[in-house]
N, C-alpha and C positions, 0 to 999 in steps of 0.2 A: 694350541687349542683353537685359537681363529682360523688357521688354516682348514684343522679337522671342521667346523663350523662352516665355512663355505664351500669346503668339495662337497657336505651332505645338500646343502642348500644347491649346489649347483645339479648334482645329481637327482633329487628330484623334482625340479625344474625340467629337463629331458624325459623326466619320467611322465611326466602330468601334461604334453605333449601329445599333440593328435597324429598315432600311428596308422600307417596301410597297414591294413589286410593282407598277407599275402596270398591267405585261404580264400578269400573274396574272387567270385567269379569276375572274368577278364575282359574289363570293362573300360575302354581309354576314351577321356575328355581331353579337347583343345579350345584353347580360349585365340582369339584372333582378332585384333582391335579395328573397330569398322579406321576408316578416313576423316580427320577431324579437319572442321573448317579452317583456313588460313587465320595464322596468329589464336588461336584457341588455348594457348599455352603461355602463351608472351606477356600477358597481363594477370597478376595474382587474385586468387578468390575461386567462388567456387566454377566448375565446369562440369558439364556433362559428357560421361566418356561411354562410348558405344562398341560394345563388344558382340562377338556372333561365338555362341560355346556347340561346340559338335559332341553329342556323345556318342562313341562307338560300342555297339555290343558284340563282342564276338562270340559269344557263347549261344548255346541251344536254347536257355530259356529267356524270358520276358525280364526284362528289371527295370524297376521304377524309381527314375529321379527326384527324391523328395525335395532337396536345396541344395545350396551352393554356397560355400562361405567364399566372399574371395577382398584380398589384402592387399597393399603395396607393402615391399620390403627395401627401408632406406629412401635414399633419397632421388628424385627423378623428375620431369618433367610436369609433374603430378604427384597426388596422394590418394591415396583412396583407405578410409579407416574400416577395418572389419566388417564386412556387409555382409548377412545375409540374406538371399534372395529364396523364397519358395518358388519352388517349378513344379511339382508333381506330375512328371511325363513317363509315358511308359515308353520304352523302348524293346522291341520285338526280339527274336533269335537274330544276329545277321544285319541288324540294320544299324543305320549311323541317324541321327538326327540334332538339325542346326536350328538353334534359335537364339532369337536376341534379347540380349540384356544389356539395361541402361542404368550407371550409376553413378552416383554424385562423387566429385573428387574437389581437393583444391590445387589450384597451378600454383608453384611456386611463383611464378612470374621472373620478367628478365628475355631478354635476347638468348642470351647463350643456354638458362635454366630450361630454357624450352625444349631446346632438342636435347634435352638428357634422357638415357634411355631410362625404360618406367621395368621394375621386375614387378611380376606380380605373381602369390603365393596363394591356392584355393585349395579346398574339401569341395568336394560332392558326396552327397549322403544319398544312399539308395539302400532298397527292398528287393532283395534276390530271393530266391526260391527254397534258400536255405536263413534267410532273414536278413538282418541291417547289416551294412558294409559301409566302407569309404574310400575313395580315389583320394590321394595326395597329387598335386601338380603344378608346377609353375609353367610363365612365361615372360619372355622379352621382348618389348617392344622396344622401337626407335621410334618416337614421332614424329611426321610427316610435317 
């Protein structure tokens, strides 16, 4: 009976999860972590991590980026807890655009905790021509 009790529990846990689209017109974000000043990681508490996100449109129509949720996953050089950041940018047929985003994290601290690399796990919510969507995406950083 416990076992039947946590597959349900586990299952919809997966369910209640933020899925891509895969109808969703064809839209790729890259997140890319600016350069952080020396030792910016080496002392625990919070820090400022500066990222530059691209989003690509390759589609025919307009679509507009309302927000960006974006997370660390585990443990890393850093943390960053569930942010959400409003953007509401439109992006063209064809076009890519870059812009920066600043957000508060804490450094573990430590010498070695510092260069561990950081994954990080984001949504973007957008308004396509057929209505709301979402990008799922990660990334790896190593820090400098």
């Amino acid at each position: 009976m416990k076992n039947v009790i946590l597959i349900l529990l586990l299952l919809a846990g997966c369910a209640s999860g933020t899925q891509d689209d895969p109808n969703a017109p064809q839209v790729a974000l890259h997140l890319e972590q600016y350069e952080s000043a020396p030792n910016t990681f080496t002392y625990n508490g919070p820090v400022n991590v500066r990222y530059a996100l691209t989003v690509t449109n390759s589609t025919k129509d307009k679509v507009k980026l309302n927000r960006i949720e974006i997370r660390t996953i585990g443990s890393g050089a850093y943390t960053i807890p569930t942010t959400s950041t409003m953007i509401n940018t439109e992006i063209g047929p064809g076009e890519a655009k870059t812009m920066a985003i600043a957000l508060w994290g804490y450094a573990q601290g430590g010498r070695l905790r510092s260069m561990e690399p950081v994954s990080v796990r984001a949504v973007g919510y957008f308004t396509g021509p057929t209505g709301a969507f979402i990008r799922l995406f990660s990334e790896y950083f190593t820090p400098q």
